[in-house]
C-alpha positions in Angstrom: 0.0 0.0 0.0 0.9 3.8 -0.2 1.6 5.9 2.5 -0.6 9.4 1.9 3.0 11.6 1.1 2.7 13.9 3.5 6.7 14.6 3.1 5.4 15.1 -0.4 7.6 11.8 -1.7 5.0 9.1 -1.8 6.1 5.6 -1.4 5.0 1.8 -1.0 5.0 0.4 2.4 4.9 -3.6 2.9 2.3 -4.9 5.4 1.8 -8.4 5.9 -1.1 -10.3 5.8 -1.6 -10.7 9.7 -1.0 -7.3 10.2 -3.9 -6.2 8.3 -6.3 -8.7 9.4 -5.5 -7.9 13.1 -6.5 -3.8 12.2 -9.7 -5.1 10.5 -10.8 -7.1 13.4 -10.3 -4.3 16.0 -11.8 -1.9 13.6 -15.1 -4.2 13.3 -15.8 -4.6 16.9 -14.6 -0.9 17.8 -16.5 0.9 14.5 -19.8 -1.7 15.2 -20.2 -2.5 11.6 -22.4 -5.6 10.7 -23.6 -7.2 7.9 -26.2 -4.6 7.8 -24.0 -1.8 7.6 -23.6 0.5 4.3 -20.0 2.1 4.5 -18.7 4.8 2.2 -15.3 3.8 0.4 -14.0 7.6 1.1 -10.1 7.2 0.3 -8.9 6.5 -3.6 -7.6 3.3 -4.1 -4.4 4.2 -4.0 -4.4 5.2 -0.3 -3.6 2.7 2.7 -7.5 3.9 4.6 -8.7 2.5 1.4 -7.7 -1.1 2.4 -9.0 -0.1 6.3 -13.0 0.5 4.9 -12.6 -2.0 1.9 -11.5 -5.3 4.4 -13.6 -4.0 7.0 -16.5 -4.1 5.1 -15.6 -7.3 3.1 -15.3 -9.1 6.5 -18.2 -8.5 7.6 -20.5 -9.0 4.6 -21.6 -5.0 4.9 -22.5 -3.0 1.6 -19.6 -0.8 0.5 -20.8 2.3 -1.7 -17.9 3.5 -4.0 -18.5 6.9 -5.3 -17.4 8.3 -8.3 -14.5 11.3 -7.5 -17.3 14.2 -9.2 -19.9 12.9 -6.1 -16.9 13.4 -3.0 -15.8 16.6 -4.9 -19.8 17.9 -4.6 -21.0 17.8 -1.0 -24.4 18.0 -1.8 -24.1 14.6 -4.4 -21.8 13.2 -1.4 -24.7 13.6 0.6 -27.7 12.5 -1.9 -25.5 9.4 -2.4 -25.1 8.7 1.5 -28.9 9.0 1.8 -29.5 7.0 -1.2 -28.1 4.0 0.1 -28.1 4.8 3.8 -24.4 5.1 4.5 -24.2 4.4 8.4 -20.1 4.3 8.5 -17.4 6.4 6.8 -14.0 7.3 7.4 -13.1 10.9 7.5 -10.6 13.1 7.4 -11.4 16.5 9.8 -11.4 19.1 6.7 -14.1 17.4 5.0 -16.4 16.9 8.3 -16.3 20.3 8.0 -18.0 20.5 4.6 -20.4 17.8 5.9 -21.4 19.8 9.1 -24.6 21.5 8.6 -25.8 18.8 6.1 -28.5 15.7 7.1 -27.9 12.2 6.9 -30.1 10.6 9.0 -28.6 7.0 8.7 -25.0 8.4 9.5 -23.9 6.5 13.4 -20.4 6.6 13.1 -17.4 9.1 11.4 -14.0 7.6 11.7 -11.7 10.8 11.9 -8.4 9.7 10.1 -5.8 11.4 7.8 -5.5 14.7 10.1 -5.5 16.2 13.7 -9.6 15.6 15.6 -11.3 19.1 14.8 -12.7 19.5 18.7 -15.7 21.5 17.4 -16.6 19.6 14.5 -16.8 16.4 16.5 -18.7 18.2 19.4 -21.3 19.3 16.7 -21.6 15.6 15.6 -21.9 14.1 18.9 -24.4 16.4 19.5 -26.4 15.0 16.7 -25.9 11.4 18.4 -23.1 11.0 15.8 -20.2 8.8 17.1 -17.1 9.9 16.4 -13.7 7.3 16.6 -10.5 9.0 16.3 -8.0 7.0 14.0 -4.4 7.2 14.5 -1.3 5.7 12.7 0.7 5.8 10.0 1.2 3.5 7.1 4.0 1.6 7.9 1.7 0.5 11.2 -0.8 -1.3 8.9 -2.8 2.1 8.4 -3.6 2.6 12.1 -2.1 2.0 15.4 -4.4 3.5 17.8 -8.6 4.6 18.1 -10.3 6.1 20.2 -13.9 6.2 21.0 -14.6 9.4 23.2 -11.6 11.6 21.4 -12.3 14.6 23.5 -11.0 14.3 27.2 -12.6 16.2 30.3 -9.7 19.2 29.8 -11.0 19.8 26.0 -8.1 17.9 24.2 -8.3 15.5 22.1 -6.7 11.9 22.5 -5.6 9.3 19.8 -6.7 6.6 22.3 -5.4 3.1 23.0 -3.2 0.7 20.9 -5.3 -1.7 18.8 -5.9 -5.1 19.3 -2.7 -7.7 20.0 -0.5 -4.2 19.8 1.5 -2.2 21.9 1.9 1.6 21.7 5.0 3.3 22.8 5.6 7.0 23.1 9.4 7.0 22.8 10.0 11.4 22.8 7.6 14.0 25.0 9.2 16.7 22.4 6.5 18.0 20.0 
């Protein structure tokens, strides 16, 4: 898989087998998806959350919706397309939530914020709508994610990347930001 290039040099990162398999596991009993769930293939191909939301919904037997790049790029087709085929789970980075804020979808239960640091208000707003929100951490070479959690916002008002997933440990190895 790819990592996003966020040095601006994009390159391929090796993930074994296992290693994705032990993600998509933690991910279905922390994200709640079912065989009944519709989720929103979000990330292009090419990018390693698209292997996150295509296994996880493969293993599971749920519906994945996979949207043309002119209906992401248009909120309002994002949206007719969630409602069409009552999207319940996506994967999201914190910029788009934004775009998505003020706009209904009454089958959405759960955002997955990945890809960028929690935006505190934006997931306030959604959990005020009954909206779970699960901040996902992690980069690439980690199989995609190393950490979730499922109350991001902490009693002081910061957010938290949560708790290693599944059969993994999570070291914090420097304090310097």
């Amino acid at each position: 898989i790819y990592t996003s290039g966020s040095t601006g040099q994009p390159k391929g990162v090796m993930i074994e087998h296992r290693s994705i398999r032990n993600l998509v596991v933690s991910q279905i009993a922390i994200f709640n998806v079912t065989a009944k769930s519709s989720v929103l293939q979000f990330a292009s191909f090419g990018f390693d959350a698209s292997c996150s939301e295509l296994f996880t919904t493969l293993l599971t037997g749920a519906s994945l919706i996979v949207p043309t790049k002119e209906e992401l790029l248009s909120t309002a087709q994002a949206v007719d397309l969630m409602n069409t085929h009552k999207v319940d789970v996506v994967t999201l980075p914190p910029s788009y939530q934004v775009l998505l804020k003020d706009m209904q979808v009454p089958s959405l239960r759960t955002i997955i914020s990945a890809g960028e640091s929690l935006n505190i208000p934006v997931t306030k707003h959604f959990q005020s709508r009954g909206i779970r929100i699960v901040n996902f951490y992690g980069p690439t070479e980690n199989t995609i994610g190393t950490s979730m959690s499922e109350n991001p916002i902490l009693s002081n008002g910061l957010s938290t990347i949560g708790r290693p997933i599944s059969n993994t440990r999570l070291y914090i190895v420097s304090g310097d930001a």
